[in-house]
One Martini backbone bead per residue (centre of mass of N, CA, C, O) as a GRO file, in nm:
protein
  422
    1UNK     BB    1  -1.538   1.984   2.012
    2UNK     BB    2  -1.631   1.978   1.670
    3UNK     BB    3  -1.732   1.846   1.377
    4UNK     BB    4  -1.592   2.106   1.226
    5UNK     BB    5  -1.347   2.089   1.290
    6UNK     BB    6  -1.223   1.806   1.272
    7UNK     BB    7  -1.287   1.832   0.923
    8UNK     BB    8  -1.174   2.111   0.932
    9UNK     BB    9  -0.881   2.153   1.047
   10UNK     BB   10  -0.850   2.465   1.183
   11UNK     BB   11  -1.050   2.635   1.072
   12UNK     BB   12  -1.072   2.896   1.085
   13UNK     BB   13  -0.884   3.183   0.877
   14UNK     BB   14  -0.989   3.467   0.792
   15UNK     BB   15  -0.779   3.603   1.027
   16UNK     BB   16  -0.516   3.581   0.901
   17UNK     BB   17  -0.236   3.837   0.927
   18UNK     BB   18  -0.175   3.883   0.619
   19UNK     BB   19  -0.012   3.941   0.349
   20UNK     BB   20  -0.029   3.940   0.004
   21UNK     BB   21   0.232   4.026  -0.075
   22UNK     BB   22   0.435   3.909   0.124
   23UNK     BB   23   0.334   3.619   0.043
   24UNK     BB   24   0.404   3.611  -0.240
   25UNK     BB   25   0.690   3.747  -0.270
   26UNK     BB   26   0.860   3.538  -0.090
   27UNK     BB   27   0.757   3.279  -0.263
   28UNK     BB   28   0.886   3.383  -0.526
   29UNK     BB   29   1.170   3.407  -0.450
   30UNK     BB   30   1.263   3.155  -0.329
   31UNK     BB   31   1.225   3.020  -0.566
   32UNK     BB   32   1.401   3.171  -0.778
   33UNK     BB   33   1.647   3.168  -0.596
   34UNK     BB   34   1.599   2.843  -0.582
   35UNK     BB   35   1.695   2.797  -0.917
   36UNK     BB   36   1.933   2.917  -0.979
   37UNK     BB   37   2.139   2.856  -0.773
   38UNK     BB   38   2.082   2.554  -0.915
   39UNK     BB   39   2.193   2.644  -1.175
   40UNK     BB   40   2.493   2.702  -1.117
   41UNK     BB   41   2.584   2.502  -0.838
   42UNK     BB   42   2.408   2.230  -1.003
   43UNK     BB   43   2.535   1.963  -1.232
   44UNK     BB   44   2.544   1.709  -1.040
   45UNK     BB   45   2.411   1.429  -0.889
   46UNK     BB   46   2.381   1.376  -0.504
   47UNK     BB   47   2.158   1.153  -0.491
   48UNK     BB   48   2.154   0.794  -0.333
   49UNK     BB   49   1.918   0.706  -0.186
   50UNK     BB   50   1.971   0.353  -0.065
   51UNK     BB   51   2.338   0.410  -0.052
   52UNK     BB   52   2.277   0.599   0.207
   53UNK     BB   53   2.425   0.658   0.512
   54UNK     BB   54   2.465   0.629   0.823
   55UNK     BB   55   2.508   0.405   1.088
   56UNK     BB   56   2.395   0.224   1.347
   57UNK     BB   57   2.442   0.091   1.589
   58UNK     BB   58   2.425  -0.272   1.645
   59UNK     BB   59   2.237  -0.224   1.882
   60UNK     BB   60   1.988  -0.075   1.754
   61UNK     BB   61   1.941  -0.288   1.540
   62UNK     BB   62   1.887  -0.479   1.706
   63UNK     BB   63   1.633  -0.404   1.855
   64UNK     BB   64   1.436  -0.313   1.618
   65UNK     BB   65   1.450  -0.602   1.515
   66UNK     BB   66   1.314  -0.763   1.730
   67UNK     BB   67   1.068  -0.956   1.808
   68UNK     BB   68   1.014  -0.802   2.072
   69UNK     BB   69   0.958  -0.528   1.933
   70UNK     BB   70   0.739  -0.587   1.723
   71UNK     BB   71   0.511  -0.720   1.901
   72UNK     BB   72   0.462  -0.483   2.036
   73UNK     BB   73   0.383  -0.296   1.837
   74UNK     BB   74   0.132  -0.464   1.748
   75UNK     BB   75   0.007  -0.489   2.062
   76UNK     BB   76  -0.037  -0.156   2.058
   77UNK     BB   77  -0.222  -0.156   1.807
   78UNK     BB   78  -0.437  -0.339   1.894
   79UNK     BB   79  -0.456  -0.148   2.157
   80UNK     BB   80  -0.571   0.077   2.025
   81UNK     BB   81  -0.799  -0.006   1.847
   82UNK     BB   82  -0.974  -0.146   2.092
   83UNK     BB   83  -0.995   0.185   2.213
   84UNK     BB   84  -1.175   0.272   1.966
   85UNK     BB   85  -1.435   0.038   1.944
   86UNK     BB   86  -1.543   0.089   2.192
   87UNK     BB   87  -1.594   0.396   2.217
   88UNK     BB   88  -1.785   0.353   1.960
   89UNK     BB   89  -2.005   0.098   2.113
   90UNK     BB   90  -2.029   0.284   2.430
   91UNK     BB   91  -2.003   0.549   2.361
   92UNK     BB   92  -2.074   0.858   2.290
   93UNK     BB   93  -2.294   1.060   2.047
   94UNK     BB   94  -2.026   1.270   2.046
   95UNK     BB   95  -1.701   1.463   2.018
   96UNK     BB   96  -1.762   1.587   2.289
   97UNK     BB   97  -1.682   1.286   2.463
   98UNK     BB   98  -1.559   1.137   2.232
   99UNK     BB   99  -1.215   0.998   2.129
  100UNK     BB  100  -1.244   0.879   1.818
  101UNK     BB  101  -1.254   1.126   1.641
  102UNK     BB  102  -1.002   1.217   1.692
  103UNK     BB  103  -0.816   0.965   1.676
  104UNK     BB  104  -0.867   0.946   1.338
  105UNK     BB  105  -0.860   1.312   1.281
  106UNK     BB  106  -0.568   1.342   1.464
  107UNK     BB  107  -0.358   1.075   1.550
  108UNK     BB  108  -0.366   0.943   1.283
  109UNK     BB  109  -0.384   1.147   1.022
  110UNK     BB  110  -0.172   1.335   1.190
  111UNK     BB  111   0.033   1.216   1.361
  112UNK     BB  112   0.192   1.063   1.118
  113UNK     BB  113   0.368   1.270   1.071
  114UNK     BB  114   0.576   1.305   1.278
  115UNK     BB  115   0.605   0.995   1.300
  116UNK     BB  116   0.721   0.958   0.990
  117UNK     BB  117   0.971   1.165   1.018
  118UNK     BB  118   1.111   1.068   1.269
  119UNK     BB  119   1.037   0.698   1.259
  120UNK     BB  120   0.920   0.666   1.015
  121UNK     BB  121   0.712   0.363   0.921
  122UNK     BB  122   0.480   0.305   1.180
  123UNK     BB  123   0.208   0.149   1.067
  124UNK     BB  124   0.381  -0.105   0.948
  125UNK     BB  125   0.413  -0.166   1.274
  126UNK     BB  126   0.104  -0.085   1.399
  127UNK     BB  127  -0.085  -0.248   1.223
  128UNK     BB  128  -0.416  -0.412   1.333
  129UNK     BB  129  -0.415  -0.613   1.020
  130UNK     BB  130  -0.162  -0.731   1.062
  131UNK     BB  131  -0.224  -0.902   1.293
  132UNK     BB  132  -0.522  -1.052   1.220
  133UNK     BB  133  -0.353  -1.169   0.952
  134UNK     BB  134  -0.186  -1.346   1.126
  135UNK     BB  135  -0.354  -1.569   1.235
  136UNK     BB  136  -0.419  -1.671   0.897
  137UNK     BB  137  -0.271  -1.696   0.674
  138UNK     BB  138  -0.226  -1.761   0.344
  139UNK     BB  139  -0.028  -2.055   0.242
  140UNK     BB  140  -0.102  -1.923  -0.114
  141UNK     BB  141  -0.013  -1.668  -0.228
  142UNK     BB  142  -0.009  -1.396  -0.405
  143UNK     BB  143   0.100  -1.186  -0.645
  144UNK     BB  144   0.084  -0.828  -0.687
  145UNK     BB  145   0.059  -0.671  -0.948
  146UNK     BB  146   0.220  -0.449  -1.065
  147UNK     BB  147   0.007  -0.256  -1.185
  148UNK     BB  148  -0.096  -0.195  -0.881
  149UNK     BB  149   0.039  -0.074  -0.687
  150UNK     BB  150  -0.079   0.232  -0.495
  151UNK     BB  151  -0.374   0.244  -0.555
  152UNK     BB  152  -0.557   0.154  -0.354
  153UNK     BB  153  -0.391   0.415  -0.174
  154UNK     BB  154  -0.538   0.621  -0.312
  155UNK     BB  155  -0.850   0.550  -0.284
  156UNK     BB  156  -0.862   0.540  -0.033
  157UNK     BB  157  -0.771   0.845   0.059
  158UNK     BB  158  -1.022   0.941  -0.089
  159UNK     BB  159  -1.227   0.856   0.116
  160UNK     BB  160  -1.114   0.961   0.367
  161UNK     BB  161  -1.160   1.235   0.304
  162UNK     BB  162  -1.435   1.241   0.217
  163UNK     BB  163  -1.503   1.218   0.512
  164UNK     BB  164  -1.407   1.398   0.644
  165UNK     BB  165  -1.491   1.678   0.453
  166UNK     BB  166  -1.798   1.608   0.333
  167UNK     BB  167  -1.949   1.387   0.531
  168UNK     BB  168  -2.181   1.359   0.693
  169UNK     BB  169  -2.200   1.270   1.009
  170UNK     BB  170  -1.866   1.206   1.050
  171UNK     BB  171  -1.877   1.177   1.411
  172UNK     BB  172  -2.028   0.927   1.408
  173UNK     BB  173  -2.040   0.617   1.546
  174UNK     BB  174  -2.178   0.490   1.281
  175UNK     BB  175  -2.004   0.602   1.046
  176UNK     BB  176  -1.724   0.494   1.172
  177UNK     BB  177  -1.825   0.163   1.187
  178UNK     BB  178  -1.865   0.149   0.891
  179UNK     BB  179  -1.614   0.242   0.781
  180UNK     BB  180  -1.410   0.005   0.938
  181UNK     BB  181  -1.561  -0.201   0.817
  182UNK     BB  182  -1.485  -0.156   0.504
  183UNK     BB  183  -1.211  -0.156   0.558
  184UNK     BB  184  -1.123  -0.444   0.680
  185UNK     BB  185  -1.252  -0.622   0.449
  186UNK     BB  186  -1.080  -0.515   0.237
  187UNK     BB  187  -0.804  -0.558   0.333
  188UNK     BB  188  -0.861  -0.893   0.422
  189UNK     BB  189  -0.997  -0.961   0.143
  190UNK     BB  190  -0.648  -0.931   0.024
  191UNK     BB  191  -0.473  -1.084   0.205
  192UNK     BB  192  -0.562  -1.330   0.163
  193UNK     BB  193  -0.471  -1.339  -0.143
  194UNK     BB  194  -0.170  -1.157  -0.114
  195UNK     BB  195  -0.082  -1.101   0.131
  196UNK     BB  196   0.069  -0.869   0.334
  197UNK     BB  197   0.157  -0.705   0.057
  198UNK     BB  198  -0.142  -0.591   0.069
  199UNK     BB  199  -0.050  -0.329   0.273
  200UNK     BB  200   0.159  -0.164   0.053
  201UNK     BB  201  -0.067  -0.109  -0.146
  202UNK     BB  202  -0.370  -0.066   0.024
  203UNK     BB  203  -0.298   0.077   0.285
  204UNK     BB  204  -0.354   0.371   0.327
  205UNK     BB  205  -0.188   0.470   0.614
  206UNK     BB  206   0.080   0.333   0.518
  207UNK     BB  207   0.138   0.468   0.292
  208UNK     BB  208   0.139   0.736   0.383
  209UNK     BB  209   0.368   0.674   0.586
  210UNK     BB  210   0.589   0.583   0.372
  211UNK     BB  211   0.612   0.866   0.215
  212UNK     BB  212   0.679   1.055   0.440
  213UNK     BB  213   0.951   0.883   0.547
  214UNK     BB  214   1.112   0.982   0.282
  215UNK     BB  215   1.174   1.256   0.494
  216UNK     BB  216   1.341   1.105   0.688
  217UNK     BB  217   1.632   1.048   0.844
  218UNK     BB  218   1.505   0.745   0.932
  219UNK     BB  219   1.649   0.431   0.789
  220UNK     BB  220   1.742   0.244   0.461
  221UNK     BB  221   1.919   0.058   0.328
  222UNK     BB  222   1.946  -0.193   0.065
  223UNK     BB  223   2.126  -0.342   0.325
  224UNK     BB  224   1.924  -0.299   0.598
  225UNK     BB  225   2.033  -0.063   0.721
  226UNK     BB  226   2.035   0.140   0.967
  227UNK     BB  227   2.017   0.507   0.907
  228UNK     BB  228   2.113   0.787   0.856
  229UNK     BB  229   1.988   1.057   0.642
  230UNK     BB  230   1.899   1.235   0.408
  231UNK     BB  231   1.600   1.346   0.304
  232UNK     BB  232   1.742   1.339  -0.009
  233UNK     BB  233   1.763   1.022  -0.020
  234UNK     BB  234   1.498   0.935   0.017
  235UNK     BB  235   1.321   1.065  -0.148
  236UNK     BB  236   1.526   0.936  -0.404
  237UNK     BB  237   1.377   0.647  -0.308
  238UNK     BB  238   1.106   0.662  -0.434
  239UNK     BB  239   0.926   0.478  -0.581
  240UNK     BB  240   0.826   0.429  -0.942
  241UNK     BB  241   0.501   0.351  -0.906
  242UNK     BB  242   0.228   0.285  -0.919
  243UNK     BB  243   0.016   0.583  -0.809
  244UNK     BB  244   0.199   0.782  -0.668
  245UNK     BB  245   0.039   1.026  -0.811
  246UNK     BB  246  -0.239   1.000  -0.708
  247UNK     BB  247  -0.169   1.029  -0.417
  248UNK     BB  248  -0.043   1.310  -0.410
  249UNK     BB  249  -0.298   1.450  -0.530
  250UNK     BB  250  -0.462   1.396  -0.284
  251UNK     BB  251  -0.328   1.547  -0.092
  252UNK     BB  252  -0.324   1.825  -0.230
  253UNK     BB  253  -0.604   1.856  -0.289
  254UNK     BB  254  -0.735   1.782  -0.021
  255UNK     BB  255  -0.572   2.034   0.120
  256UNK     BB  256  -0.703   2.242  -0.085
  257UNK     BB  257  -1.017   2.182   0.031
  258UNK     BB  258  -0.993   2.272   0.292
  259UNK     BB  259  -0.927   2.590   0.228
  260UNK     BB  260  -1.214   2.575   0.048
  261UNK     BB  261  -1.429   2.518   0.280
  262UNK     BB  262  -1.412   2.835   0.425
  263UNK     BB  263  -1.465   2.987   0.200
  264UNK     BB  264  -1.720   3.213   0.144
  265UNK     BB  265  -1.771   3.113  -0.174
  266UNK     BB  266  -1.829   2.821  -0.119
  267UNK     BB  267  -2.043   2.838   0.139
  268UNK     BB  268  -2.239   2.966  -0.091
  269UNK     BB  269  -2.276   2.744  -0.267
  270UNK     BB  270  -2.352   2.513  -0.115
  271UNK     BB  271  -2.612   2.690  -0.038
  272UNK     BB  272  -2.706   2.767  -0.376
  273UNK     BB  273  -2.763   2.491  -0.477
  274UNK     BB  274  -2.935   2.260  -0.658
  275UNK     BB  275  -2.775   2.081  -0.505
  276UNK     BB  276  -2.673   1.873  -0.275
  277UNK     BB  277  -2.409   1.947  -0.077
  278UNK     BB  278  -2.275   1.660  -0.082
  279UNK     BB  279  -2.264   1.659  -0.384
  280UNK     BB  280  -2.123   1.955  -0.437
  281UNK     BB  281  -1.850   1.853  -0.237
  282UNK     BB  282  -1.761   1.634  -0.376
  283UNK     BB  283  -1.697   1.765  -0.626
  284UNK     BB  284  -1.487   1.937  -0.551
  285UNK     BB  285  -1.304   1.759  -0.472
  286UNK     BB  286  -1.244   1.636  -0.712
  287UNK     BB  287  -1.189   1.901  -0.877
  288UNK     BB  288  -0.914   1.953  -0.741
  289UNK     BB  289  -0.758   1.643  -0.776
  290UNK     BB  290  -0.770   1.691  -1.103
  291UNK     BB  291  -0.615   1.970  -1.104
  292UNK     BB  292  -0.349   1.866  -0.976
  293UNK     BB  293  -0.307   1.644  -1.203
  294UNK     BB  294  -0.338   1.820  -1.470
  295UNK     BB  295  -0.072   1.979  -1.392
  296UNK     BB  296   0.119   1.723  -1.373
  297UNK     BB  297   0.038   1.628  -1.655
  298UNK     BB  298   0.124   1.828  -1.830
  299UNK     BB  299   0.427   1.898  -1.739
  300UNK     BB  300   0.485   1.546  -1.822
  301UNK     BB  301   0.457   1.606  -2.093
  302UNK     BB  302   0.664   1.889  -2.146
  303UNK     BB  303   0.910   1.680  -2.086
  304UNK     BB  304   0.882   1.484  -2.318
  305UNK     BB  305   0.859   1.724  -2.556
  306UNK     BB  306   1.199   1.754  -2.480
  307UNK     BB  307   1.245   1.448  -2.393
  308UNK     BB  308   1.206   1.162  -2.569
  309UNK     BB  309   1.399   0.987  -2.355
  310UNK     BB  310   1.151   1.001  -2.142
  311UNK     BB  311   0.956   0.730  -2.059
  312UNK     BB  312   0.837   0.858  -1.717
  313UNK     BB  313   0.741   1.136  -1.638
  314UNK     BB  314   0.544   1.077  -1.400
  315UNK     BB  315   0.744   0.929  -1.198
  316UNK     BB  316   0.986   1.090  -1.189
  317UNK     BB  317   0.858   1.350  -1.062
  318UNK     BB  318   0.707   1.272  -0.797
  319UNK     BB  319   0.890   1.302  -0.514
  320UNK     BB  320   0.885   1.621  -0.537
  321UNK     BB  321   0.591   1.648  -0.417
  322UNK     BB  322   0.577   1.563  -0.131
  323UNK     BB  323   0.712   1.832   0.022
  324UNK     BB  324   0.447   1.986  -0.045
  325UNK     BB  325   0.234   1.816   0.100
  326UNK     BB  326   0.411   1.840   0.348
  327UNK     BB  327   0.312   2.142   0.370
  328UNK     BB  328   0.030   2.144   0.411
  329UNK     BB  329  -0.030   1.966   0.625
  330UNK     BB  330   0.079   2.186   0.816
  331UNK     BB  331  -0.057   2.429   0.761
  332UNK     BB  332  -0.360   2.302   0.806
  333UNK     BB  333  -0.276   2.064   1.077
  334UNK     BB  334  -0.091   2.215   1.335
  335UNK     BB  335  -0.354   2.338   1.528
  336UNK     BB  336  -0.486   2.058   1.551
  337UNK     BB  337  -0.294   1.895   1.695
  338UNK     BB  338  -0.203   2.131   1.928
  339UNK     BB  339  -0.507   2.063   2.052
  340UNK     BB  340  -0.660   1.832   2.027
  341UNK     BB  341  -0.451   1.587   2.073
  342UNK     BB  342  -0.490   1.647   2.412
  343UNK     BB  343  -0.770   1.651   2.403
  344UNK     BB  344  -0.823   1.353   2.375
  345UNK     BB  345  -0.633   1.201   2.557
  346UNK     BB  346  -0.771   1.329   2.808
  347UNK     BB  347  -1.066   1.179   2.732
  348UNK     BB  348  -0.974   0.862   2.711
  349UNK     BB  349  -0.884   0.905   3.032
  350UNK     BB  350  -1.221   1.009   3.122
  351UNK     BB  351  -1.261   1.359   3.051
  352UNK     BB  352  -1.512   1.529   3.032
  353UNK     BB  353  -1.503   1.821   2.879
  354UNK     BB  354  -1.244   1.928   2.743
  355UNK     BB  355  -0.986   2.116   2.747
  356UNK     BB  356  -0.810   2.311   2.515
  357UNK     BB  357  -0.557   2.422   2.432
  358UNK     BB  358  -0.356   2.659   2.413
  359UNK     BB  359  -0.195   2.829   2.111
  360UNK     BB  360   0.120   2.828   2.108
  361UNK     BB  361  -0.002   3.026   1.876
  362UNK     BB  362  -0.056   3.322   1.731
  363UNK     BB  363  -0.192   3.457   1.426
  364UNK     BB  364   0.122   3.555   1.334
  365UNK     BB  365   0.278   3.267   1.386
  366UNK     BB  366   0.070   3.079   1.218
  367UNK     BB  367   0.081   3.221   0.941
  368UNK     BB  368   0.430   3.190   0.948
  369UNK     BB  369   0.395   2.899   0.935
  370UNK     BB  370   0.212   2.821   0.684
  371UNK     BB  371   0.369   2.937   0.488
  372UNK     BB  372   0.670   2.856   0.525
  373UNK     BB  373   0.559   2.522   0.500
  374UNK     BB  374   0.486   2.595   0.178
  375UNK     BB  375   0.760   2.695   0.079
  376UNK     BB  376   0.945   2.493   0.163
  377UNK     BB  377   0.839   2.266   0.018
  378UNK     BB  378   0.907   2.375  -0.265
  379UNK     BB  379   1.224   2.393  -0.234
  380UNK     BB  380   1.249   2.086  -0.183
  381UNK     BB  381   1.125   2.007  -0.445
  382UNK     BB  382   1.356   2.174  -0.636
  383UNK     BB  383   1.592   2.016  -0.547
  384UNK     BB  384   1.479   1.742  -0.619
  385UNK     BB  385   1.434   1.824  -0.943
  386UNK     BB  386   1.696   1.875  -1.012
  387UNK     BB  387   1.856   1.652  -0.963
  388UNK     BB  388   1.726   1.475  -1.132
  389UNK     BB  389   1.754   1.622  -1.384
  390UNK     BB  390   2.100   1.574  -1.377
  391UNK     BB  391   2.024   1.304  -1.453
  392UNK     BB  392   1.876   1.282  -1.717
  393UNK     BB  393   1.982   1.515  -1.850
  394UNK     BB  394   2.137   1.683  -2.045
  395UNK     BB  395   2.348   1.978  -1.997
  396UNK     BB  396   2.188   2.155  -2.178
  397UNK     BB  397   1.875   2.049  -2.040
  398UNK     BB  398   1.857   2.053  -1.749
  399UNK     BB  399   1.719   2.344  -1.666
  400UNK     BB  400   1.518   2.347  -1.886
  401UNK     BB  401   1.388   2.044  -1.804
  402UNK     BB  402   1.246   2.223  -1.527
  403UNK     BB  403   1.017   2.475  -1.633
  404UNK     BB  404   0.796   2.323  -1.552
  405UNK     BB  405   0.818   2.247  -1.246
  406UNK     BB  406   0.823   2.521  -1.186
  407UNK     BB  407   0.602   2.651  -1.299
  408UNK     BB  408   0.401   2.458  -1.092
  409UNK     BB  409   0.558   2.545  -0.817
  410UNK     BB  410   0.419   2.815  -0.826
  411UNK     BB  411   0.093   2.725  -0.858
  412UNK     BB  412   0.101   2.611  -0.601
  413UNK     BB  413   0.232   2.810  -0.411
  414UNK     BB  414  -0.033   3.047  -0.463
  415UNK     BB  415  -0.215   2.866  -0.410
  416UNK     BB  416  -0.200   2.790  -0.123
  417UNK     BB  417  -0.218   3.065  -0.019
  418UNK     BB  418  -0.454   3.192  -0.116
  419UNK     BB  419  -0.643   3.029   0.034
  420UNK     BB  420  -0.524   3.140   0.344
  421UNK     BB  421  -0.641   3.472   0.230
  422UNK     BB  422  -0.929   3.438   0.138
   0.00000   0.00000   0.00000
C-alpha cells in the first residue's frame, strides 16, 4: 500500500473498459425515464420522514439503548482511537508497515459508508471525543446558535478531503498527529462552550455518518422508536439546516476532485503549473467544491424564480443530493475498502508488509460497479426531488417544477461518468 493508493481512493482508473456511448446513453435514458414515469404515476408526495416505519420489537430496542451497550460502544471507540495513536506515536513512519493511515483514510473515512448505511450513525456512538468530554463536560453549556447548523462539519469534511487528496506527506505519522491533534483541540473546545450538541454541529465524522444514515433502513421514529423503513422515509427526514448545502457540496466536490486528480492533463498542470503543486492542487479541489455549489446555486434560483413561494429553495431540495453523493462515494472508493480495508487490519493484527487481498471485481465488473453506482444515486435523487416537489408545488407546476433539478443531475450524472472514462 502506498501513500498515493491511499490518498487518492481507488488509484489509476485509465484502464477502465467503458464504452464512453453506452455509458452516456444508459444514464441519460435511465434519468429520463424515471422522471417521466414519475411525472405520469407519482402526484402526490408519499414520503413521511420521521413518521414512518414499522417498530422492532421492544426487546430490540431495550438493547440497543441501553446504558450497558452505550457505555461498550464508547469504550470500544476510545479503544479504537487509543490503538490507532499508539500506532501513530510508535509505530515506522512508512504506511506499508504501519496502518494508521489505513485506518483513518480507509476504515474510517470508508468504512463509515456502509456501516452508517446498515446501522444507522455509528460514529455518534462511537466517536472518541464524546468520551474525553464526558469525563469533564461544562456545568452551563450554552446553546449552538442555530444559524450555525453544520457550516462547521462542512469546513471540517473541507480540510480533511483536503489531507486526503491535496497535502504533501498525507500519510506520514507527523502529518497524521498534528491533523488529529488540532482536530480533537477544535472540537472539546466548542465542548467546553456549547456541549455534547457541539458534536452533531461541528464533528465531519460524525455529521457525515449521519447524513449518509439517512439513506439507512434502520432508523427512528419522531417519537423515539426504532424502526425499519424506506430509506426515502429518512432521507425525507433530513432537517434542512445550515450548512446542509455546504457539506453535501463537499462530499461531491471532494469526490469529483479525486478522479480529476488522476487525468492525465490535470497531472501535467500540476507538474507544469508556474504555481507550487500543492498550491496548484488546493485551488483544483477549490474550483471543483465551488463549481458543484455553483451548479446547484443556480438551479435553486430558478426554483425561486418559477414560484416565488418557495423560500427555502436552497435547502428544500439539497436532501435529494445525498444519493448522488453516495454513488460517487461507492464509485470512487469501493475497490480501496475491499482491499486496503483488510489489508490494514491485518497490519494492526501484527503482520507487516502484508498483502492486499485480490479485488473481488475485475476491471469490467468494476467499471460496471462505478457506472451503476453514480447513476443508482442521481435515480434516487430524482425519486427525492420529485416527492418533494409535489408536496411544495401546486399541481400544475409539480412537473415543471423540477426541471432545473432533473438537469442539474444530468450534468452531476455526466460529470461523474466523464471523470471515470476520461
Amino acid at each position: 500500500m502506498t501513500g498515493a493508493l491511499l490518498a487518492h481512493g481507488i488509484g489509476s482508473r485509465h484502464d477502465l473498459p467503458l464504452s464512453p456511448f453506452y455509458a452516456y446513453a444508459g444514464a441519460f435514458t435511465a434519468l429520463l425515464v424515471s422522471f417521466l414515469a414519475l411525472g405520469l404515476l407519482w402526484s402526490t408526495s408519499r414520503f413521511r420522514g420521521e413518521l414512518a416505519g414499522r417498530p422492532l420489537p421492544a426487546a430490540v430496542q431495550r438493547v440497543a439503548d441501553a446504558p450497558a451497550t452505550r457505555t461498550t460502544l464508547r469504550l470500544l471507540g476510545a479503544a479504537l482511537a487509543l490503538l490507532v495513536l499508539l500506532h501513530l506515536l510508535l509505530g515506522p513512519d512508512d504506511p506499508d508497515r504501519n496502518p494508521a493511515p489505513g485506518a483513518l483514510y480507509v476504515l474510517l473515512w470508508v468504512g463509515l459508508v456502509p456501516a452508517s448505511l446498515l446501522l444507522g450513525p455509528v460514529w455518534r456512538l462511537l466517536n472518541p471525543l464524546r468520551t474525553l468530554h464526558a469525563l469533564r463536560p461544562p456545568r452551563n453549556p450554552r446553546p449552538v446558535p442555530a444559524a450555525v447548523g453544520i457550516r462547521p462539519a462542512a469546513a471540517g469534511l473541507l480540510v480533511f478531503t483536503w489531507l486526503e487528496l491535496v497535502a504533501p506527506d498525507n500519510t506520514s505519522t507527523t502529518t497524521l498527529l498534528i491533523a488529529l491533534a488540532v482536530h480533537t483541540g477544535v472540537q472539546l473546545l466548542g465542548a467546553a462552550r456549547y456541549g455534547d450538541r457541539w458534536f452533531a454541529h461541528a464533528d465531519p465524522f460524525e455529521v457525515y455518518s449521519s447524513l449518509l444514515a439517512r439513506l439507512s433502513p434502520l432508523g427512528r421514529r419522531a417519537d423515539g422508536r426504532l424502526v425499519l423503513r424506506s430509506p426515502f422515509h429518512g432521507l425525507d427526514s433530513t432537517p434542512q439546516t445550515p450548512g446542509l448545502v455546504a457539506t453535501v457540496c463537499v462530499l461531491l466536490g471532494s469526490t469529483a476532485y479525486d478522479g480529476l486528480s488522476d487525468n492525465p492533463r490535470w497531472i501535467t498542470t500540476l507538474q507544469t503549473s508556474s504555481l507550487d503543486p500543492t498550491l496548484t492542487a488546493t485551488l483544483g479541489l477549490l474550483a471543483v467544491v465551488a463549481l458543484a455549489a455553483a451548479c446547484y446555486g443556480l438551479c435553486a434560483g430558478a426554483l425561486r424564480l418559477m414560484d416565488r413561494s418557495l423560500t427555502t429553495p436552497l435547502t428544500s431540495f439539497a436532501h435529494s443530493l445525498l444519493p448522488i453523493a453516495l454513488g460517487y462515494l461507492v464509485a470512487h472508493y469501493f475497490s480501496l475498502f475491499v482491499t486496503e480495508g483488510p489489508r490494514t487490519v491485518i497490519m494492526a493484527a501484527g503482520t507487516d508488509n502484508a498483502l492486499s487481498p485480490a479485488p473481488p471485481l475485475g476491471p469490467g465488473g468494476l467499471a460496471t460497479l462505478q457506472v451503476a453506482a453514480i447513476v443508482t444515486g442521481h435515480v434516487l435523487g430524482v425519486v427525492a426531488a420529485h416527492d418533494r416537489s409535489v408536496r411544495l408545488f401546486p399541481p400544475a407546476r409539480a412537473v415543471a417544477g423540477q426541471l432545473p433539478l432533473f438537469l442539474l443531475m444530468i450534468a452531476y450524472t455526466l460529470g461523474g461518468i466523464g471523470l471515470l472514462i476520461a
